[in-house]
N, C-alpha and C positions, 0 to 999 in steps of 0.2 A: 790376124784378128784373134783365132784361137788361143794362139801365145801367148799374147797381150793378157786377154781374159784371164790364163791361167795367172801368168806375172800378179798380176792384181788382187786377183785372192787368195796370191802364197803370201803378200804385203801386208792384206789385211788380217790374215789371221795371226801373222808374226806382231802385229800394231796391237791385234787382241790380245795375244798370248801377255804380252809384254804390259798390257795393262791391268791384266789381269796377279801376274808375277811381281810386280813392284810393290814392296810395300810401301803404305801410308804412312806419315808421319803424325802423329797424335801426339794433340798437347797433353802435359800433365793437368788432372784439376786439386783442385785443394784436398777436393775429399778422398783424393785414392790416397792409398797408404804406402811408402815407401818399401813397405815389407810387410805381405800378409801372414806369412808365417807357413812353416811344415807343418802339416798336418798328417796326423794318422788317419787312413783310410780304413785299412781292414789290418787284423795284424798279432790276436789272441791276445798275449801273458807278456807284451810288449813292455818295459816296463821307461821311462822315458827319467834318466839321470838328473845332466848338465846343458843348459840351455847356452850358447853362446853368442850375441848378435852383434855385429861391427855392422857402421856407415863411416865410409870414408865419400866426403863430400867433397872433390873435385875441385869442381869450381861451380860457377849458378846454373851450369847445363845440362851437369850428369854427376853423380855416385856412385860408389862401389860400394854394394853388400855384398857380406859373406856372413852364414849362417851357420852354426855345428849344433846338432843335437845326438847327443851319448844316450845311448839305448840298449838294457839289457834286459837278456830272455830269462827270467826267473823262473821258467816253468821248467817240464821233463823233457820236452818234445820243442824238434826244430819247428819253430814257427815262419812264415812269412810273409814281410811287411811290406805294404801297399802304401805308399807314401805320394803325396803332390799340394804342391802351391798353384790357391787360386790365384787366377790370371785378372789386373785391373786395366784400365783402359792407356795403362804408362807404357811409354817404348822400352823393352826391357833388351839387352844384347849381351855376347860373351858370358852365353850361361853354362854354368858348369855343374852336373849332378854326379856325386860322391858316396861312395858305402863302401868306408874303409876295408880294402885295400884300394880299392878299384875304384874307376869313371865308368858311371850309365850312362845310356841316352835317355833321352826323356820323350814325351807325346804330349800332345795337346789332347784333353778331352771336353766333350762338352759337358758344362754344367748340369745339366738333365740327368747325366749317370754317373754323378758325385754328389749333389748336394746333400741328398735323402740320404745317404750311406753313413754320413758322420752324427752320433748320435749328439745331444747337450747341447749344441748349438744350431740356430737358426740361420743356412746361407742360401743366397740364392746367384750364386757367383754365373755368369755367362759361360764359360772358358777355364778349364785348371791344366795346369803342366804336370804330369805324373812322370814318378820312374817308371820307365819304358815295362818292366815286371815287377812282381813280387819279389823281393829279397829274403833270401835266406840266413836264420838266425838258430843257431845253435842253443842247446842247453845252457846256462848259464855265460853265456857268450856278452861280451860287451864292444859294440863295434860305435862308429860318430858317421851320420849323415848328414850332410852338410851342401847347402846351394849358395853359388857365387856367380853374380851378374852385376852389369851393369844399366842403371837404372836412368831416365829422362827427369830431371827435377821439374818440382813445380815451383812458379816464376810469377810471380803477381807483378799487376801494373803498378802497384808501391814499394816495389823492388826487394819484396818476401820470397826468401826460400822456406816453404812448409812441407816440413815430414814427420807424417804418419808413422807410428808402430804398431802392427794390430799384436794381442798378447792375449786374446782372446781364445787363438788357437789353441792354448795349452789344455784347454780343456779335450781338447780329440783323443788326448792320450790317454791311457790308463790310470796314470798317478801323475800328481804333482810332481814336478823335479826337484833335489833337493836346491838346486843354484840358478838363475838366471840371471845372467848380465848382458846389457846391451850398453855398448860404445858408440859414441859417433865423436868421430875425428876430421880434423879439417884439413886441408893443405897447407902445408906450411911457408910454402911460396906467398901465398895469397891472404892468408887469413891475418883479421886486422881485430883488435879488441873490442871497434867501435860497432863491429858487428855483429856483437852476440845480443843476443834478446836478455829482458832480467824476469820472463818469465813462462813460467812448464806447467803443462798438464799434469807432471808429476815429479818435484824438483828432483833433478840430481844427489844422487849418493856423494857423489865426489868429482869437483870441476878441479881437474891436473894444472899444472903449469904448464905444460906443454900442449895446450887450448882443445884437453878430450873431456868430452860430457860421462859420466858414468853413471847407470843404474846399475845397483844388484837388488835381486831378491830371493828368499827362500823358502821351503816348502811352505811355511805360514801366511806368505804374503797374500793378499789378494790382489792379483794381477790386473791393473788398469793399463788400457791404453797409454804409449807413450807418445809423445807430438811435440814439438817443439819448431824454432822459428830461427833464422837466420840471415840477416842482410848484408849480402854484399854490396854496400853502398858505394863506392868507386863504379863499380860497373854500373850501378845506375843513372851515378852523373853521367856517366861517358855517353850512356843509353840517351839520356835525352837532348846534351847534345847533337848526338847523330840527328835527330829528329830536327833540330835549325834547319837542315841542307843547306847549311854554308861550306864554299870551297874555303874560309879564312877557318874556320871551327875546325873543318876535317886536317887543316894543315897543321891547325895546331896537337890537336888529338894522334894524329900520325908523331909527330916531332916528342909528346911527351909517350906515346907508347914504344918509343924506338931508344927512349932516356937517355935522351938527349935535350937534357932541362933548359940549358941555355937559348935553346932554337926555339924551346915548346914557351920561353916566356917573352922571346922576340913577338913570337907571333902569336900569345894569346895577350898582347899590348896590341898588335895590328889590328884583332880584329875587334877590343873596346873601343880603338879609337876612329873605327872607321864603320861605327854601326850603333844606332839607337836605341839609348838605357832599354835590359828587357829583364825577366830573369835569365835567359840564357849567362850575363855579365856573371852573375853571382856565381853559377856552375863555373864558369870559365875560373874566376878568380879564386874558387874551392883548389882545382890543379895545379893554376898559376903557385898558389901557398906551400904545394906538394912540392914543386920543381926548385922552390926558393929555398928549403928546406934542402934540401937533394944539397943544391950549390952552397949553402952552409951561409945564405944572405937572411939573418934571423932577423935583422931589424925591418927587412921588405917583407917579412912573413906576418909580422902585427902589423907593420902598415897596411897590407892588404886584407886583414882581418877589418881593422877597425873601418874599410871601405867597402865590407859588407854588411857589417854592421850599423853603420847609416844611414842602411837601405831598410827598405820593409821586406824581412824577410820571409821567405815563402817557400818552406823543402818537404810542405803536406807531412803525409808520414815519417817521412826519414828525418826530419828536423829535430827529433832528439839525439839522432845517432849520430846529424852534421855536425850539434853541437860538440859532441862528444868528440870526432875528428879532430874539430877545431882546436878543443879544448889541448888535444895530445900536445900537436905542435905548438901552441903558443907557452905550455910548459916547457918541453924543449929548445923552444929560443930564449925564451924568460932564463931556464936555465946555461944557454950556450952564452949569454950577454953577463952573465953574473947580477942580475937582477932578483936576486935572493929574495928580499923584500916581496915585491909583487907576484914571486912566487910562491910564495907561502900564503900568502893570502887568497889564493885563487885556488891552490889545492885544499886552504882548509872551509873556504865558500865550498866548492865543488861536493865536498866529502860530505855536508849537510844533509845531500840529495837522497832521500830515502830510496830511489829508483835506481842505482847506478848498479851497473850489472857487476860482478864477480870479478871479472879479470881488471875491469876500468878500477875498482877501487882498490886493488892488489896493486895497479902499476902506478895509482896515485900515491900507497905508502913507501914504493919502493922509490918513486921520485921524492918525495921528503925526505928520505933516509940519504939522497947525494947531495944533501946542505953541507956545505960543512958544520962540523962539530961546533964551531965558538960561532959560527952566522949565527945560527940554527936557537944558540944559548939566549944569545944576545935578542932574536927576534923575538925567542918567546915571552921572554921577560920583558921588551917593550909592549908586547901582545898582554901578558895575565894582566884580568882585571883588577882593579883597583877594590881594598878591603873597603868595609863600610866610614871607618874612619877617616880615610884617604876619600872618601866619595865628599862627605862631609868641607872638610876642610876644603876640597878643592872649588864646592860650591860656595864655602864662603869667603872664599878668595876671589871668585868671577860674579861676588855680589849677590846672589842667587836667595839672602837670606835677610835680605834689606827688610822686607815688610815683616817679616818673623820677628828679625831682633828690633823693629819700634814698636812691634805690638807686646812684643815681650819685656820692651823696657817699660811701658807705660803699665802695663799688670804690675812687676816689681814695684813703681813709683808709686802704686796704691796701696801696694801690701802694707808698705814701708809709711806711709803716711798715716793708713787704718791703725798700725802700733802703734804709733806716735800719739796720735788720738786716743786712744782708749786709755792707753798709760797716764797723758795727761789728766783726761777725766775722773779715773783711780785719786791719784792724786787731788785732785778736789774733793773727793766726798770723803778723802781720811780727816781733812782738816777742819770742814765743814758738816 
């Protein structure tokens, strides 16, 4: 029995231990910031250069930031700097703390003996990650410290990815830097045009072709928060299909994740035709157009447009960006069919759109640019308006001026008669 008793409470304290050891998984919320920034702590004649910040965004789950700030000691004397990033309520992992040449470790401290420390700015952070020490910085020395980790993204139920930049921090340091630039770069696997938002906290310096966001700024700037927005809409269809708990949806969902389009459009026909109108259909039918596409069946790709389209559509938020999806492909089969005409017309509809983000109206001139040359002649010219003349003539060719020209014959026929009279009348009184 004694045994027993011991067995039992080597259990539960191992059941403890292990509840205790395990960390929690914590969602992201909107308001943490994907990167609060380095901060100087304590640190003299620190003098803080070039600011560098990269997000490489993944996919909707997780990001890689990597951070460099160049800092040189303008004073006489070795100084040393006490550096740490407050901690948000995000899963952050694979962090890595740098002061060139070398890898530190880092500490977790409590907010209580950081916050008061940094003068200019009000925080009141729970939790900061510090270099483990104070680093050493020589006279005139210019070294880059820099933190790399992997971040939890924040994931709204309208299928937003929202990141935070605080920039706020720069004030900890000594001096303004003369540069800062922050990147965020997408996957190139994954990333889709219809996914980018058409609007910033504080627009981009410069959106690349190669789907990277840029800011710079320099010692003049006043540093605003950066934030911005990103939908991976694919993953959200897919997300709410999961949510049917259909075994006909998850087979199809399996069949176009493994692309293998022909099976994934077997069976997303199995399961419209064996399940009652919902919006799930329309989700389904978004893929099915993906997978028709894939198999080069451009004319099943507008068919199945135009039988979402006679439904009452309903994509809440993401309804601008479905459009936009949509829009891709049916320019692409429009163009794969040699349907020139109704190509042009829908990219030059389209282009009207005062909201259309950066990349979408880049890949709308670069698809009018593959008309060919005499289409392209030929359409515009059936397309340019008609001069005022030409407007004229053609309305009084379709009639359009019938009550004009009898009200304007019957004026004439008076003008012409009032002459006729008055000259007549002339005439009498010379004679008489």
């Amino acid at each position: 029995m004694k045994k027993m008793n011991l067995m039992t409470a080597a259990i539960f304290i191992l059941l403890v231990f292990g509840l205790i050891a395990v960390p929690t998984q914590i969602s992201a919320n909107e308001n943490e910031g994907v990167f609060n920034g380095l901060y100087l702590i304590s640190g003299g004649d620190a003098t803080l250069k070039n600011v560098d910040i990269s997000i490489l965004v993944n996919d909707k789950s997780s990001s890689r930031v990597n951070a460099s700030y160049e800092v040189e000691n303008t004073g006489e004397e070795t100084i040393f700097l006490y550096m740490g990033m407050p901690l948000s309520n995000v899963n952050i992992t694979e962090a890595t703390y740098r002061f060139t040449p070398y890898v530190y470790n880092s500490r977790i401290v409590a907010g209580e003996m950081i916050n008061h420390l940094i003068d200019g700015v009000a925080l009141d952070y729970a939790n900061w990650r510090t270099y483990s020490f104070e680093v050493p910085l020589r006279p005139g020395e210019i070294k880059t410290a820099s933190i790399s980790y992997t971040v939890e993204n924040y994931y709204s139920e309208d299928g937003r990815l929202g990141f935070n930049i605080d920039l706020e921090h720069i004030k900890s340091w000594n001096s303004k830097p003369e540069s800062i630039k922050v990147t965020a770069s997408f996957n190139p696997r994954s990333v889709r045009i219809y996914n980018f938002d058409n609007r910033y906290a504080v627009n981009p310096t410069e959106m690349t072709p190669q789907y990277s966001l840029e800011w710079s700024f320099d010692e003049t700037a006043d540093f605003r928060d950066i934030s911005f927005n990103y939908y991976p809409v694919d993953d959200k269809i897919k997300d709410e299909l999961v949510k049917q708990r259909s075994s006909r949806i998850d087979a199809f969902l399996k069949e176009y994740e493994n692309r293998d389009y022909a099976k994934a459009i077997e069976a997303g026909r199995e399961y419209i035709q064996n399940s009652q109108p919902t919006e799930a259909h329309n989700l389904v039918y978004l893929l099915m157009a993906d997978s028709y596409v894939q198999q080069r069946e451009y004319n099943q790709v507008l068919a199945v447009y135009e039988l979402i389209e006679s439904t009452d559509l309903n994509f809440g938020e993401l309804h601008k960006r479905i459009d936009n999806k949509m829009l891709i492909n049916k320019i692409t089969a429009l163009e794969n069919l040699k349907r020139y005409e109704e190509m042009y017309d829908l990219i030059m509809y389209e282009k009207l759109d005062p909201d259309l983000n950066y990349y979408l109206e880049q890949w709308l001139d670069e698809s009018m640019a593959r008309i060919p040359d005499s289409t392209l002649e030929r359409i515009e010219e059936e397309r340019k308006p008609p001069t005022a003349f030409e407007m004229f003539v053609r309305r009084f060719i379709d009639g359009n001026f019938t009550v004009i020209l009898i009200a304007g014959g019957i004026i004439v026929a008076l003008i012409v008669f009032l002459i006729y009279y008055i000259r007549k009348k002339k005439k009498k009184n010379f004679f008489f």
